[in-house]
N, C-alpha and C positions, 0 to 999 in steps of 0.2 A: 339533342336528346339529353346531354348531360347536366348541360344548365334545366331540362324541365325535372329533372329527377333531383337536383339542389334545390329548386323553388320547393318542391316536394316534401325533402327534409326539413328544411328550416319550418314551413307549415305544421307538421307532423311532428316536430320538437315543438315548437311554440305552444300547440296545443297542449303536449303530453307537460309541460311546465306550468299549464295556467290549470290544469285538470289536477293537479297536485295537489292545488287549492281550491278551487272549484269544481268541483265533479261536473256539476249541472249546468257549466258555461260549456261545456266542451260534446257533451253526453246529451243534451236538450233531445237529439232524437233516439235516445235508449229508452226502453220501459225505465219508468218511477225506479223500478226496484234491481235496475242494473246501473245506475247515477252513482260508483263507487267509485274510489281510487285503483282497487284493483282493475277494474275496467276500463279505464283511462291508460295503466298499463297495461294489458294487454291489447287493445286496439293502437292507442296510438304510439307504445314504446317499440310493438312489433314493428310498426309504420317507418317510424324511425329510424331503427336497424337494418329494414327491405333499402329505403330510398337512400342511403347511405351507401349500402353497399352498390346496388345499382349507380349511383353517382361515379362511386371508384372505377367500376367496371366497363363505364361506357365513355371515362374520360380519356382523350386520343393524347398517345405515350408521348412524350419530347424526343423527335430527331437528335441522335447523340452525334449522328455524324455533324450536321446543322449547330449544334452547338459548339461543338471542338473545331469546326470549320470558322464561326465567328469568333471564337475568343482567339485562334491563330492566328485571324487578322486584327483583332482589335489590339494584341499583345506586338503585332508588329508596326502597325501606326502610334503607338504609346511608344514604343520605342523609336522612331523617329521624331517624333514630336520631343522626347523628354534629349534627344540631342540641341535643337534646335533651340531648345527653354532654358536647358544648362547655360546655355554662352549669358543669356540678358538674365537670368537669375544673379549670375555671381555679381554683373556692375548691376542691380537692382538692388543685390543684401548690400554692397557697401555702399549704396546712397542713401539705404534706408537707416543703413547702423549711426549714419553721420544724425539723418534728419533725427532719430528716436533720440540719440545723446543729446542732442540739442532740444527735444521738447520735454527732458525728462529733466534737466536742470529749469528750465522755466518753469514747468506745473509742481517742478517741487517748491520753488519760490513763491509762485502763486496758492499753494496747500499753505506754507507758512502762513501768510498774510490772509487768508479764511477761517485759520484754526480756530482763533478765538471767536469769533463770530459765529459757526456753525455749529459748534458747543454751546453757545449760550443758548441757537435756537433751541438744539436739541431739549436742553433741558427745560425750557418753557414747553416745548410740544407733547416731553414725556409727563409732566406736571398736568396739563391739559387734557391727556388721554386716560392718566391716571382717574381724575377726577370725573371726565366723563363714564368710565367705565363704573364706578361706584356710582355716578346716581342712578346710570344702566340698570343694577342688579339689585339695586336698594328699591325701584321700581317696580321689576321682573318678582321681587319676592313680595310685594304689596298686591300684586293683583295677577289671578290666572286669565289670559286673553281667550275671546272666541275661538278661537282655531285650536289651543289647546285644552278647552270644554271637549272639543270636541271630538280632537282626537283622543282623549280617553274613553268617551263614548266607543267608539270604534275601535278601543283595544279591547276593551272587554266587551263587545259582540263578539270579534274576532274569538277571543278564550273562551266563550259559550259552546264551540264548536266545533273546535279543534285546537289540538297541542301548538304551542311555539316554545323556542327559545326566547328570551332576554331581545337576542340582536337580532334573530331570527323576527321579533314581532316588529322590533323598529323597522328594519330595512321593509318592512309590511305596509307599516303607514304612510313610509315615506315612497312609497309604490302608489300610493292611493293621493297623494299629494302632499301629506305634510312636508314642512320643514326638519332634518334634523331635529333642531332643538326642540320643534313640540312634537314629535314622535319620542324622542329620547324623556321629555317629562312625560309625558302619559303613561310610558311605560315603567317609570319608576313612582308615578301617582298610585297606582293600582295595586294591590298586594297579589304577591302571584310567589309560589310555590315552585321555583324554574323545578324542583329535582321531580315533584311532581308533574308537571308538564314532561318535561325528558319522559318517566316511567309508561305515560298517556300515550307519546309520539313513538315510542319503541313496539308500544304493543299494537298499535295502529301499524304498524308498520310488520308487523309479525301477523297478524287478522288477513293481508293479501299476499304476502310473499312472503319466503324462504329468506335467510341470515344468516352467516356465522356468526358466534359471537364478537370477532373483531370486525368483523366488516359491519355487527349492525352498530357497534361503537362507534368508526369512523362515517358511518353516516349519521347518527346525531350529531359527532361532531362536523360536520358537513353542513346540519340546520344550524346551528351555532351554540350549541350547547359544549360547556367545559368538559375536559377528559375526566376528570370526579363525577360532574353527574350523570356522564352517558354511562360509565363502569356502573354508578350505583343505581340507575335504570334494567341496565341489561342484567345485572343479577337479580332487582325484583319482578325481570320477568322470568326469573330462573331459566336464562340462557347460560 
């Protein structure tokens, strides 16, 4: 029963996380005009707290006797054993101490005689990576790729219709498939107003639920928004 009340949860979180963002992925069978965030939380964060707790409730306690009964034998086989290991430990370290001194003057002899050679690779390889890396970026700023067309398309849908942070958007695209890097250009291609945005997701966020003002602080900062612009959100929504 306890495992079906965990499948439960993780269900019921999944949802109440993808509803965050999509009302209408999670709500399809709500009337049009209850496809809201707040109704996402309340159905599915209530869901989440019921199966959670029921989870706790219905998982069978650990035998303390059953425990302290096996770690009294495991503490007293370890202690047999670590008699029996002591004897061929001590003639193990001194064959080992002899073999280590002996391969530690070799390989330092053998490091002598590579040093110059592995230096020089180095530095042809560092010369090599240098240079590919410039015509890398000298390319990179010659010409914007399809993938990063088109991941700015899809940030500003995304800003069409709801607040993000900065890292808050990236970690968005790159949910949606991009790469890092062209999720991190699109999102600095675009002009966007993060303290605006912040102002937008604070009162969003005050339109379905209750705040303090530190707690709705630590939840912008939570979307990814800096401790400057959550403070200069939550004062212009005069919390």
């Amino acid at each position: 029963m306890d495992s079906l009340f965990l499948i439960l949860f993780f269900i019921s979180f999944l949802a109440f996380f993808i509803g965050m963002i999509k009302p209408n992925m999670v709500l399809s069978w709500s009337p049009e005009a209850k496809r809201k965030r707040k109704h996402v939380a309340k159905y599915y964060g209530i869901g989440t707290v019921v199966f959670f707790t029921l989870f706790a409730i219905t998982t069978p306690p650990t035998s303390e006797s059953a425990v302290k009964s096996e770690q009294t034998e495991k503490e007293e086989a370890e202690e047999e054993d670590n008699e029996a290991v002591k004897e061929e430990e001590n003639a193990k370290k001194e064959a080992e101490e002899q073999a280590k001194k002996e391969a530690e003057e070799q390989a330092k002899k053998e490091a002598e005689e590579k040093q110059d050679k592995i230096e020089a690779e180095e530095q042809a390889k560092k010369e090599a990576e240098e240079q590919a890396k410039k015509e890398a970026e000298e390319a990179a700023r010659n010409a914007e790729t399809m993938s990063q067309t088109q991941a700015v398309k899809m940030a500003e849908d995304y800003l069409n219709y709801t607040a993000f942070s900065r890292t808050g958007l990236i970690q968005q695209l790159e949910f949606e498939g991009f790469s890092n890097a062209d999720a991190t250009y699109a999102v600095d291609k675009i002009s966007v107003d993060w303290q605006a945005q912040a102002v937008q997701m604070a009162q969003d966020y005050l339109d379905y639920t209750s705040f303090s003002r530190s707690g709705l602080i630590q939840q912008l900062e939570f979307e990814g928004f800096s401790n400057a612009d959550a403070t200069y959100a939550v004062d212009e929504v005069g919390l």
